[in-house]
C-alpha positions in Angstrom: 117.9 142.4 314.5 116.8 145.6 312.8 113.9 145.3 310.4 113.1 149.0 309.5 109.6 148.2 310.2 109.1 151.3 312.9 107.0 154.1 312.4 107.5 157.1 313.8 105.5 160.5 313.4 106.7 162.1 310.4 106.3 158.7 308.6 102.1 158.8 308.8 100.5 160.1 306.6 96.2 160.6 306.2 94.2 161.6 303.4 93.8 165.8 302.7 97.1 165.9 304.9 97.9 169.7 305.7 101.5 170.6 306.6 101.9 173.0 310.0 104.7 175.5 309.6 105.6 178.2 312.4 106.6 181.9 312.7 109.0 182.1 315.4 110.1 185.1 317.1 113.4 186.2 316.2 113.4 188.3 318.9 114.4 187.0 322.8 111.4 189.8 324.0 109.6 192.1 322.4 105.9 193.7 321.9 103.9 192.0 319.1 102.1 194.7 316.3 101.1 194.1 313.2 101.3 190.0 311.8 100.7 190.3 308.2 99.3 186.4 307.2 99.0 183.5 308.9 96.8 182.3 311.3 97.4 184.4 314.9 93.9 183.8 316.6 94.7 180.5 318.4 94.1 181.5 321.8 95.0 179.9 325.1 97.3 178.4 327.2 99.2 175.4 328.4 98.0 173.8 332.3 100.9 174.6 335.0 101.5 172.5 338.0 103.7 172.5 341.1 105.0 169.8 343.7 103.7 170.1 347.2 105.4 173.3 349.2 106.2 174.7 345.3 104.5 178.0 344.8 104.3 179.6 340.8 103.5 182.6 339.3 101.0 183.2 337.2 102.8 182.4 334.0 101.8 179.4 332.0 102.9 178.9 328.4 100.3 180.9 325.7 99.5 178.5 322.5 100.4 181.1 319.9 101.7 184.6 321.4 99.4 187.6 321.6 101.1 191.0 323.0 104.4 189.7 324.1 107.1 187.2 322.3 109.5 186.7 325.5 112.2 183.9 323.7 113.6 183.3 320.2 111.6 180.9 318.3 108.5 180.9 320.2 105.5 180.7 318.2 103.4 183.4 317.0 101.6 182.4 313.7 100.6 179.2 311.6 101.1 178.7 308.4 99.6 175.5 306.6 100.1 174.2 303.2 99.9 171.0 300.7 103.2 170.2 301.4 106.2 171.1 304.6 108.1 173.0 301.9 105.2 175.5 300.6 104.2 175.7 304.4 107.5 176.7 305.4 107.7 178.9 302.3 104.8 180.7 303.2 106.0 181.3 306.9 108.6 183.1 305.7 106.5 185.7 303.8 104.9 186.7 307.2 105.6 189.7 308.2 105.1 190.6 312.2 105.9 194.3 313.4 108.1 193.6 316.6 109.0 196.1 319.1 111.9 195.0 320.9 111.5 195.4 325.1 113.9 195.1 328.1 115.5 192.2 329.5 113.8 190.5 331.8 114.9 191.5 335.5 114.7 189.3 339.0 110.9 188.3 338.2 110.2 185.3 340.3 108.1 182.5 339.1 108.5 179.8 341.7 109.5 179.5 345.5 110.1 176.4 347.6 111.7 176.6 351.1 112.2 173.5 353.7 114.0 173.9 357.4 113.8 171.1 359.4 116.6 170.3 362.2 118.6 173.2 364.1 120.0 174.1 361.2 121.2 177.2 362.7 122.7 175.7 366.0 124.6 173.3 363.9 126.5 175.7 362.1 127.4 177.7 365.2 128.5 174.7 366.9 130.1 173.2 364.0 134.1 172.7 363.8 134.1 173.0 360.1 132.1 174.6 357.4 132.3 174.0 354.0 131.2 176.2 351.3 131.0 175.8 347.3 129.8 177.8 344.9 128.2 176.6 341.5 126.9 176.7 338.8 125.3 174.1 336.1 124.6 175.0 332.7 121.8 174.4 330.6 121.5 171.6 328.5 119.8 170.7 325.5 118.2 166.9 325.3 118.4 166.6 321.3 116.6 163.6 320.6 117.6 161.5 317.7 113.7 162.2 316.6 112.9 165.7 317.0 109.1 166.7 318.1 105.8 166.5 316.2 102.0 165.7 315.8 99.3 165.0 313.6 95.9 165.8 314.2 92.7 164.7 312.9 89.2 166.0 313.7 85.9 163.6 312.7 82.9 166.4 313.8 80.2 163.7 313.1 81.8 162.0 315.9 83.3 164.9 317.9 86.3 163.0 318.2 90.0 164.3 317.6 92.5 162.1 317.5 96.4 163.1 317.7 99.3 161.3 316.7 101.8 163.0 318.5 105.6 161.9 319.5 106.0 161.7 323.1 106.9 160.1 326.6 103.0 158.5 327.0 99.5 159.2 325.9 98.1 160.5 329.4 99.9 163.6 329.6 99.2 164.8 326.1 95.7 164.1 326.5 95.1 165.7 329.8 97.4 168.8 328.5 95.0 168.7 325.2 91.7 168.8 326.9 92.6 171.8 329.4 94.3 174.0 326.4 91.8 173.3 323.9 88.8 173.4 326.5 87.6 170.0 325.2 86.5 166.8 327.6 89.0 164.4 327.9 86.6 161.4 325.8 86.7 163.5 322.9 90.1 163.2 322.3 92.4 160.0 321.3 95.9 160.1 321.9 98.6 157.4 319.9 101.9 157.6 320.4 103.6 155.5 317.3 107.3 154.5 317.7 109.4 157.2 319.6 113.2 158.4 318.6 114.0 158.9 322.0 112.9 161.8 324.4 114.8 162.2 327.6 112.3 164.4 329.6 112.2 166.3 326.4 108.3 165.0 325.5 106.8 164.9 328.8 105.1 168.4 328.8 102.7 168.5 325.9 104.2 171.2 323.7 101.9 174.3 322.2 102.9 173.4 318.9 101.0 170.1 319.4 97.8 171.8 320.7 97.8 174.3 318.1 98.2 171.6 315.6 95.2 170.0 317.0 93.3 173.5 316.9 94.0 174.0 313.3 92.9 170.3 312.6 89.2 171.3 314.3 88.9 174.3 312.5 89.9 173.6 309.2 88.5 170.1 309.3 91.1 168.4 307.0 94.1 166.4 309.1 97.0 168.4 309.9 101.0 167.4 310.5 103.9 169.2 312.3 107.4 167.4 312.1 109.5 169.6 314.1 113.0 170.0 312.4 116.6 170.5 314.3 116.5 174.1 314.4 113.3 174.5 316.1 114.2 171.9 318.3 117.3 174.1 319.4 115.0 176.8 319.9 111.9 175.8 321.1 112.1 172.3 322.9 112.4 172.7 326.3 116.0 172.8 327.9 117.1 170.7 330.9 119.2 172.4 334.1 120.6 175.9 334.5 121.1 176.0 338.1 123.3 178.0 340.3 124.1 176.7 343.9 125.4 177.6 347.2 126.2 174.5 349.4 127.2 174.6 353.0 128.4 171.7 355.0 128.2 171.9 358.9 130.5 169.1 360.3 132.1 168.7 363.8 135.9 167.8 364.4 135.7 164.2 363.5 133.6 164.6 360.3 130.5 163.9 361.1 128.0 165.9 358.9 125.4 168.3 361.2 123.6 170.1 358.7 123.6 171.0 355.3 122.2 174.5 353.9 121.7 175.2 350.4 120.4 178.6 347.9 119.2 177.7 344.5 118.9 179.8 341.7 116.8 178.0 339.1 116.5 179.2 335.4 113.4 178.7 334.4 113.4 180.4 331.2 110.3 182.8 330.0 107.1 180.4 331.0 106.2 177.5 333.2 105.2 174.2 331.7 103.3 171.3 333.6 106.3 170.0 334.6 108.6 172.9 334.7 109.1 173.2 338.4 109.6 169.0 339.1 114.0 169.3 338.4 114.4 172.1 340.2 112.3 170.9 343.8 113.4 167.4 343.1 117.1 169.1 343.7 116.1 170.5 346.4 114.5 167.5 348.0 117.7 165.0 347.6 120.4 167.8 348.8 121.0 165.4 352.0 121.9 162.6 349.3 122.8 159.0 350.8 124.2 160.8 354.2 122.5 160.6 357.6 122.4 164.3 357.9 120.1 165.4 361.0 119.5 169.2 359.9 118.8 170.7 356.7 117.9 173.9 355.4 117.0 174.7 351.1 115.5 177.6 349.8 115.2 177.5 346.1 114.1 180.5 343.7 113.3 179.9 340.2 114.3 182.6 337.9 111.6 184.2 335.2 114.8 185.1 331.8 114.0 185.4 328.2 114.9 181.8 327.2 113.1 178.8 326.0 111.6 177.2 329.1 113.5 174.6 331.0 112.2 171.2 332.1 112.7 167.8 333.0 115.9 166.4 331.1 117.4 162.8 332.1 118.4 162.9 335.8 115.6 166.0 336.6 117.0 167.5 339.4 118.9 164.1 340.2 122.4 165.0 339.0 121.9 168.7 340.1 121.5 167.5 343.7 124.6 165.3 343.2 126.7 167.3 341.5 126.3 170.0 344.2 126.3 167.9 347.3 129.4 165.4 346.4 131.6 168.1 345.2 131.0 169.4 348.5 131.8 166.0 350.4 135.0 166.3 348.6 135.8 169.9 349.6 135.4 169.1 352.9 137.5 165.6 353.0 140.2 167.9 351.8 139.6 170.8 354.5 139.2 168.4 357.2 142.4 166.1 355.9 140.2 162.8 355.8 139.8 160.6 352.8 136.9 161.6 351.0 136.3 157.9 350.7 136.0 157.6 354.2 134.0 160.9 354.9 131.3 159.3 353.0 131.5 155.7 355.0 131.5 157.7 358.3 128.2 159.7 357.2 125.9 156.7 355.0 122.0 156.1 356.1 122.6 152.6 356.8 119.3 152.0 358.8 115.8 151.6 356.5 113.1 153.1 356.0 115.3 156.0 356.4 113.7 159.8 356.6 116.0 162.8 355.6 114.9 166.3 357.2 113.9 167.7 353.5 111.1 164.7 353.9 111.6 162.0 352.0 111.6 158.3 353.0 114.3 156.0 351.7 112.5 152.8 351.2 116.1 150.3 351.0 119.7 150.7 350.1 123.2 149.9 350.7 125.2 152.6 349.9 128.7 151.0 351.2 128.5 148.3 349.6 127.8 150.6 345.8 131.3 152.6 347.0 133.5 149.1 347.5 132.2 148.1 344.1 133.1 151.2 342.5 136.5 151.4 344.3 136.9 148.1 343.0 136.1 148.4 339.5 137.7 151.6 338.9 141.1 150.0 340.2 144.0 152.2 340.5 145.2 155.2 338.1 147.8 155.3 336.4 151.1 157.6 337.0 151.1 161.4 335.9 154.3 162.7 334.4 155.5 166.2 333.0 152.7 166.5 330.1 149.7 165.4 332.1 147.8 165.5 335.7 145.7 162.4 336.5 142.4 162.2 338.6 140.3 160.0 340.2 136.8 161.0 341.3 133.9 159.3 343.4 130.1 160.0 343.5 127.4 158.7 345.6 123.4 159.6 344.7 120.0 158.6 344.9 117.4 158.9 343.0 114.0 159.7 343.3 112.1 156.7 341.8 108.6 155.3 340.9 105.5 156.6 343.1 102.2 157.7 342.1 100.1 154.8 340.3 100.0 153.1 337.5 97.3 150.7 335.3 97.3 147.4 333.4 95.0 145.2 331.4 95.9 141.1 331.0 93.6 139.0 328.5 94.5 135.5 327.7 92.5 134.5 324.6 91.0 131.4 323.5 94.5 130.4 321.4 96.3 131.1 324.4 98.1 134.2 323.6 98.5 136.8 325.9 97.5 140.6 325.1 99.3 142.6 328.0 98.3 146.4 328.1 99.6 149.0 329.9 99.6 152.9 330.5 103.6 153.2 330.5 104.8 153.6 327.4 108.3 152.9 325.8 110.4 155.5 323.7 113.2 153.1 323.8 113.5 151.5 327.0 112.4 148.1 326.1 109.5 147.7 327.9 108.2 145.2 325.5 110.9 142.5 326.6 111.1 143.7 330.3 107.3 143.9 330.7 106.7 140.5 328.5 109.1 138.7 330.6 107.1 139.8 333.6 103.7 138.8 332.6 105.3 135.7 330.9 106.4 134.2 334.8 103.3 135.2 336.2 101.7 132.8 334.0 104.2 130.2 333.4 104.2 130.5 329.6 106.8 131.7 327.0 108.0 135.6 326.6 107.3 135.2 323.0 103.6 134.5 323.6 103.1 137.6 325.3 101.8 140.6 323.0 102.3 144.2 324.5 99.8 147.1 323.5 101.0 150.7 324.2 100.3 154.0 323.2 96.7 154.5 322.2 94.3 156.2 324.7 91.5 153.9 323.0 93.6 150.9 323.7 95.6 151.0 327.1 93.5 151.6 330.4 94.6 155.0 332.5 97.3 155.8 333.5 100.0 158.2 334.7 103.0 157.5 331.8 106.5 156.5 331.3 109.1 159.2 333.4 111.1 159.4 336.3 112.0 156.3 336.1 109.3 154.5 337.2 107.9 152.2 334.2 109.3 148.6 335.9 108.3 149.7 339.4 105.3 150.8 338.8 104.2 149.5 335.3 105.4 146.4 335.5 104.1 145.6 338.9 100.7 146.8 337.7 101.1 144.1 334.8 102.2 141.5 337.8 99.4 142.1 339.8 97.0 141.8 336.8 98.7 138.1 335.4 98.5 137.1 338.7 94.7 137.5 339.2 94.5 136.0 335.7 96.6 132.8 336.5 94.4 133.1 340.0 91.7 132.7 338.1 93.0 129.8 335.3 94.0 128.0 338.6 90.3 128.0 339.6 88.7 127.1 336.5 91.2 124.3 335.9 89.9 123.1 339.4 86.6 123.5 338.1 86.8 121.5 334.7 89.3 118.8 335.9 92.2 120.5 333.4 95.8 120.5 333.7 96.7 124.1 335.1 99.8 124.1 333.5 98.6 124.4 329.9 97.7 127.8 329.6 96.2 127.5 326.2 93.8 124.3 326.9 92.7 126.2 330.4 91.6 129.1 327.8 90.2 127.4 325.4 87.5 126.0 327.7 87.4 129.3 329.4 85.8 131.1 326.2 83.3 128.0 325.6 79.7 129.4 327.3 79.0 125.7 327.1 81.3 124.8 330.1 82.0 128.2 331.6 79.3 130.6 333.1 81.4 133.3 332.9 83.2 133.8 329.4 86.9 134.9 329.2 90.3 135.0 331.2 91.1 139.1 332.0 91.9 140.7 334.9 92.9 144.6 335.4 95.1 146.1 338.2 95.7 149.3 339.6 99.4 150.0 340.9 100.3 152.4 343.8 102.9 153.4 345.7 105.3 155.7 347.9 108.5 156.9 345.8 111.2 154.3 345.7 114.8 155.8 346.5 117.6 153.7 344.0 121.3 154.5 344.4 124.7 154.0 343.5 128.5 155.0 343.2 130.2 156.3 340.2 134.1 155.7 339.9 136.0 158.1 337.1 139.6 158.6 336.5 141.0 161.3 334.2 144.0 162.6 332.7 144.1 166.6 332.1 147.0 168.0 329.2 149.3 170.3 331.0 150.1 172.1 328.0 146.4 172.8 326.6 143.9 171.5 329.9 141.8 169.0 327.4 140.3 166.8 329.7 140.3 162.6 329.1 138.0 160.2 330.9 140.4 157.2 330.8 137.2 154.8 333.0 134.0 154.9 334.5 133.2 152.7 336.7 129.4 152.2 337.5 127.8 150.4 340.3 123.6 150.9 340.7 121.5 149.4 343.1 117.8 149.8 341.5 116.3 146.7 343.5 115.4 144.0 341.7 117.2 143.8 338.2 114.6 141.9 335.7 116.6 142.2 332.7 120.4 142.8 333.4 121.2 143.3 329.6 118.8 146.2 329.3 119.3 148.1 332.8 123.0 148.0 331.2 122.4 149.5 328.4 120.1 152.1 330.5 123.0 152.6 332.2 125.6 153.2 329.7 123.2 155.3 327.8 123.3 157.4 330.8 126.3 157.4 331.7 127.5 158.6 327.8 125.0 161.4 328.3 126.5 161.9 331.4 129.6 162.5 330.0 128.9 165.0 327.7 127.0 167.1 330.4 130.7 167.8 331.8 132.7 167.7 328.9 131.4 169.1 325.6 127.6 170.8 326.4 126.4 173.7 327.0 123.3 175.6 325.5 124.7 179.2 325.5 123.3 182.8 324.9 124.7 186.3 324.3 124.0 189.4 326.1 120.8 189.8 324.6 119.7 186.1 325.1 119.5 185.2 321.8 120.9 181.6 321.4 124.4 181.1 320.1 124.2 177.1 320.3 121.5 176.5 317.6 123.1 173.6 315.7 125.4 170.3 315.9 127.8 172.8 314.7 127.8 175.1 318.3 126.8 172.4 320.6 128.7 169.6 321.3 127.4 165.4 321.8 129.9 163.2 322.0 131.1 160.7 319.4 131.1 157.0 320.2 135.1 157.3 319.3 135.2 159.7 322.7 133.6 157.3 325.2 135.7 156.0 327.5 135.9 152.2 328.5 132.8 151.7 331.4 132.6 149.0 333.8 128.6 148.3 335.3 127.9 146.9 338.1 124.5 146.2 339.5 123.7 146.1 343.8 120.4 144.7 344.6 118.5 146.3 347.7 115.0 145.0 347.1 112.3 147.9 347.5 109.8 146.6 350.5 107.0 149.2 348.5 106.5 146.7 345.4 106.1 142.5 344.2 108.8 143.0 342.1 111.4 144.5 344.4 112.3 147.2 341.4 113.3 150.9 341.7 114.4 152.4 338.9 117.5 152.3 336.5 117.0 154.8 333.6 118.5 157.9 335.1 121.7 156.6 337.2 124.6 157.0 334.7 123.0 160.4 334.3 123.2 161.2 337.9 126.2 159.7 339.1 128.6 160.3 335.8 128.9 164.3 335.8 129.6 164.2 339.8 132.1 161.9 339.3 134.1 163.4 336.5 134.0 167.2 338.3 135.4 165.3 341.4 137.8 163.6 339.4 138.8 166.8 337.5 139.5 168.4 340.9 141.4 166.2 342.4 143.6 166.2 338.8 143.9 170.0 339.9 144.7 169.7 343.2 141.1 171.0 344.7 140.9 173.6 342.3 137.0 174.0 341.4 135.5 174.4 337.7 132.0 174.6 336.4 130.9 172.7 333.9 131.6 171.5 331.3 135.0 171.2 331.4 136.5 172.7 328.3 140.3 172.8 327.0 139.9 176.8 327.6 138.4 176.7 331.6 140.6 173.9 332.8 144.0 175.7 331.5 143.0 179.0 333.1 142.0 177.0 336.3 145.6 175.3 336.0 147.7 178.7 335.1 145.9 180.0 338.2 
C-alpha cells in the first residue's frame, strides 16, 4: 500500500535555504576565458580509483572547470539564489568567453591486460576460430528521481552535513572529504528516500561537492535538485564498448582459448568508479565455460563526452553480450546446436578458477539452460510477413565481496533496531533484511525496525552496489542477531527466563538490578571473496519482413543467486532487469553528432520502453548455495540486465539467419541487415 509518506531530496527544505544553479558548457571542448558572474573559484577535484592490474591516467574529474570545458553540460560556474527559478535565471545571464578546441584524438586513460594459458598455441592448433566484431552503445540510466544535494555547514561545530540522493552514505562521504580536503568526522552524510539509481549515484558527483563548498562558504544551507536536462548531460552514462572476440575450438567443439580487444569509452574524465564496467568485462570474458586459455587486453578511450560509469549489469552484460553471441557464431560455423556447444563447454566442478582469475564459488549452469529451454517452450511458425527467433544466453555475474557492517539492539520493549551500512534505493532491503534479523531471533518481521542512510546513525561500511547488499549486508545483520540471541540465550540461563520471549529476556536485560552488564547489542563485521551468481535467459522474437521492427513475443528467465530469502522481491529484481534489459537492445541509445554534442537530450530522442511493450516473462529461480556466506546468497539485482540483451541479439540473429546487428535493434538496422 502506497502512503505518499516518502521524502526524497528535493522535498527537504532548511531554514535560509539557497538554491544551486549551474552554467554548463555548451561546448563538447573548448578553452575557458572570461566568466562574467557567478562563482568560478571552487577549486579541486574528484578521488580516481582503479581495480587491481588497471592502470589510469592522470585525469580525475575538476569540481567546477578552470582552463578546459571537455563535454556539454559540465559545470563551470554557480549561481545561487532565494528560489531554483531566480537561480536558474541568473545562470543564464552568465556570460563565459569560450574558445572552441579540437576533438579529442586516441588519448588513453586506462590499460588492463591478462594472458594466462597458451593462448597462442591454442589458436594455432585450433580447428576452428571464431571471430565477431562489436559494438555496444552507450546508455543513459534515467532514474525516475534525477540527482541532487543539500548542504548545511554549523562552523561552531565544524560539522557539514549533506543530504544528498544516492546509492549509500560511505561513498559520498569518503568522495566529500578527499574533494573538499575535510576529515571524514566532520562531515554527515543522510541519504533520505531514493528514486532509483542504477549505478547512476555511486560516484559522488561534483555538483554535490560544490554544493557542499558553497554551503561552507556562504554559511547559509544550500540545495541542488538536478532537473532532466542536466541529467541527460551530466549524469554519468553506462557502456560504450567496442569488442573483438575470438573463439579457439578444436574439431569437436571444445573451447581452447578465448582472445578478446576492448575499446572502452570512457568519456572526458575518470570517476571513482569509472574503470570498475569496463575491467569487470574483461574479467568475466570466459563466462560459465571451462575455457583453459585466455587472453584480454582492454584500452579505455579519453572522447569529449560525459564520463561513463557503472550502470545496471557494470561490465556484466558487456561480457555476455560479447561472449554468447560468439558461442552462437561458432555453433553455426561448426554445425552443432548452440544448445549443445554450451553443455559440452560448462564449469561443472567448484570452486572453479577461470584463467582471467577469478574463483567461481558454486553453480549449476545446466540445470539454468534446461529451465530456460523449458520455460521458453517452442516458437511459433514464420510465414510470408515475418521471421521468427529464438535466442539463448548464459552469464555470470560478479557478486558481493569486500565487507560489510551491522549494528543489532534489542531494547527493553523488545523491539529490535537493526542498522546497517547498505542502503536501499528501492531494493527492499527493509523486508529482506527484517526478515533476516527477525529468524535469527525468533520474533516477528514486523518488530524489526531498520535504520539506513545516516553516517551518524549506521556503523561503516562499504554501500549498496554490485549486487551485494543480501550477501554481504544481510549476513553482517545475521551474524550480529546471532551474537544477540547468543547472548539472550545466556542471560535467560542466568535469570531462570523463558528464552523464547524475547521481550521478557530484554526487559531484565536493561534492569542494573539483575544484570551486571546493561543492554542486548551486538555488532558484526562481514567479509568475503566475490560470489559468482548465474543463469540462462530464453527469448523468442518475431522481425516484420516488410519494415524489420523487432517483437519480443517471451523471455524466459532462470537465475541461480544462492539462497533466495524473499522470492517475491528477487522477482521483481528480476523483471525490473530484465525490462531494462530490453530496452538496452531495442529502443536506447545515447547518441552524439560529429562534434560530440549530444543529440539524445530528452524522452523525446531517447527511447524507455512503455509497460504496453513488455513482453510476457517467465522467472525461474536455481539455487546453488554460495559456500563464502551463512546465508548461502549471491546476488539477484543485475541478472535480467545481464542475461536479457544477450538473449534478444541471439534471438534476433538466428531470426536472420546468422546475420549480426549491433545494438539496439531498430526498424532502420534490422531491414538493411535483411535487404543485405
Amino acid at each position: 500500500m502506497l502512503h505518499g509518506r516518502a521524502r526524497y531530496l528535493d522535498d527537504l527544505e532548511r531554514p535560509g535555504l539557497l538554491h544551486a544553479a549551474f552554467v554548463r558548457s555548451p561546448h563538447a571542448r573548448a578553452r575557458v576565458g572570461e566568466v562574467r558572474g557567478g562563482i568560478t573559484d571552487i577549486t579541486g577535484a574528484l578521488p580516481v580509483q582503479s581495480p587491481p592490474g588497471v592502470r589510469h591516467a592522470d585525469a580525475p574529474h575538476p569540481l567546477l572547470a578552470a582552463a578546459e570545458v571537455r563535454y556539454v553540460g559540465q559545470p563551470v560556474a554557480l549561481m545561487l539564489a532565494d528560489s531554483r527559478a531566480l537561480a536558474e535565471d541568473a545562470a543564464e545571464e552568465v556570460a563565459v568567453d569560450y574558445e572552441p578546441l579540437e576533438s579529442t584524438r586516441g588519448e588513453e586513460l586506462l590499460r588492463f591486460e591478462r594472458v594466462e594459458g597458451d593462448v597462442d598455441g591454442a589458436f594455432a592448433d585450433a580447428a576452428h576460430v571464431v571471430r565477431t566484431r562489436t559494438r555496444i552503445p552507450r546508455l543513459i540510466a534515467a532514474p525516475m528521481e534525477p540527482r541532487g544535494a543539500l548542504a548545511e555547514y554549523d562552523a561552531g561545530a565544524d560539522l557539514l552535513t549533506v543530504w544528498v540522493s544516492a546509492q549509500d552514505v560511505h561513498r559520498p562521504l569518503a568522495g566529500l572529504a578527499r574533494a573538499l580536503q575535510r576529515p571524514p568526522d566532520s562531515i554527515r552524510v543522510i541519504v533520505p528516500d531514493v528514486g532509483g539509481a542504477f549505478g547512476s549515484k555511486g560516484s559522488l558527483p561534483p555538483e554535490v561537492a560544490i554544493v557542499a563548498a558553497a554551503a561552507v562558504r556562504t554559511g547559509r544551507p544550500v540545495k541542488w535538485a538536478e532537473d532532466r536536462l542536466e541529467n541527460f548531460l551530466a549524469a554519468t552514462q553506462g557502456r560504450g564498448v567496442e569488442a573483438v572476440v575470438e573463439l579457439a575450438l578444436d574439431a569437436g567443439g571444445r573451447m581452447l582459448a578465448v582472445r578478446a580487444d576492448i575499446r572502452a569509452d570512457m568519456g572526458a574524465y575518470l570517476y571513482a568508479n569509472s574503470a570498475a564496467p569496463p575491467h569487470t568485462m574483461a574479467m568475466l570474458l570466459c563466462g560459465c565455460y571451462a575455457i583453459p586459455a585466455a587472453a584480454v587486453t582492454l584500452v579505455g578511450e579519453r572522447t569529449d563526452r560525459v564520463p561513463t560509469g557503472p550502470y545496471r549489469g557494470a561490465g556484466r552484460p558487456e561480457a555476455a553480450f560479447v561472449l554468447e553471441r560468439t558461442v552462437d557464431a561458432a555453433a553455426r560455423e561448426l554445425g552443432i546446436d548452440r544448445l549443445e556447444l554450451r553443455r559440452r563447454n560448462f564449469v561443472r566442478s567448484f570452486p572453479h578458477r577461470t584463467p582471467l582469475g577469478w574463483t567461481y564459488d558454486s553453480g549449476d549452469y545446466e540445470r539454468c539452460l534446461d529451465r530456460a529451454v523449458e520455460l521458453v517452450g517452442e516458437p511459433p511458425p514464420g510465414d510470408d510477413a515475418r521471421l521468427v527467433g529464438t535466442g539463448f544466453a548464459m552469464y555470470v555475474e560478479r557478486a558481493g565481496g569486500e565487507w560489510e557492517s551491522a549494528q543489532v539492539t534489542v531494547e527493553p520493549t523488545g523491539r529490535v533496531i537493526a542498522r546497517s551500512g547498505s542502503n536501499p534505493h528501492g531494493q527492499g532491503h527493509e523486508t529482506t533484511f527484517a526478515q533476516i534479523v527477525a529468524e535469527a531471533l525468533a520474533v516477528e518481521p514486523g518488530d524489526v525496525v531498520l535504520r539506513f542512510g545516516d553516517s551518524a546513525v549506521v556503523p561503516r561500511g562499504v554501500g549498496t552496489y554490485a549486487s551485494r547488499s543480501t550477501a554481504m549486508g544481510g549476513s553482517a545483520l545475521l551474524v550480529a542477531a546471532q551474537r544477540v540471541r547468543a547472548q539472550a540465550d545466556a542471560l535467560a540461563g542466568e535469570l531462570g527466563l523463558d528464552p523464547r520471549n524475547l521481550r521478557e529476556v530484554a526487559a531484565a536485560a536493561y534492569d542494573p538490578k539483575r544484570v551486571a552488564e546493561v543492554g542486548l547489542e551486538a555488532s558484526a563485521r562481514f567479509s568475503s571473496d566475490l560470489m559468482f551468481s548465474a543463469g540462462c535467459y530464453g527469448v523468442v522474437v518475431e522481425v516484420e519482413r516488410a519494415t524489420g521492427a523487432v517483437r519480443v513475443l517471451r523471455v524466459a528467465a532462470v537465475d541461480d543467486a544462492g539462497r533466495i530469502v524473499n522470492p517475491l522481491l528477487a522477482e521483481g529484481q528480476v523483471v525490473g532487469g530484465t525490462v531494462q534489459g530490453l530496452g538496452a537492445v531495442l529502443t536506447e541509445e545515447a547518441t552524439h553528432d560529429e562534434r560530440s554534442q549530444p543529440t539524445a537530450a530528452s524522452f523525446l530522442d531517447y527511447g524507455l520502453l512503455t509497460a504496453a511493450e513488455v513482453p510476457p516473462i517467465a522467472t525461474a529461480f536455481v539455487e546453488s548455495p554460495s559456500p563464502l556466506n551463512p546465508l548461502g546468497a549471491k546476488g539477484i539485482g543485475e541478472g535480467g540486465a545481464i542475461g536479457t540483451p544477450a538473449a534478444v541479439a541471439n534471438a534476433v540473429a538466428d531470426a536472420l539467419a546468422g546475420v549480426l546487428v549491433d545494438p539496439p535493434f531498430t526498424p532502420e538496422k534490422v531491414w538493411g541487415a535483411l535487404q543485405s
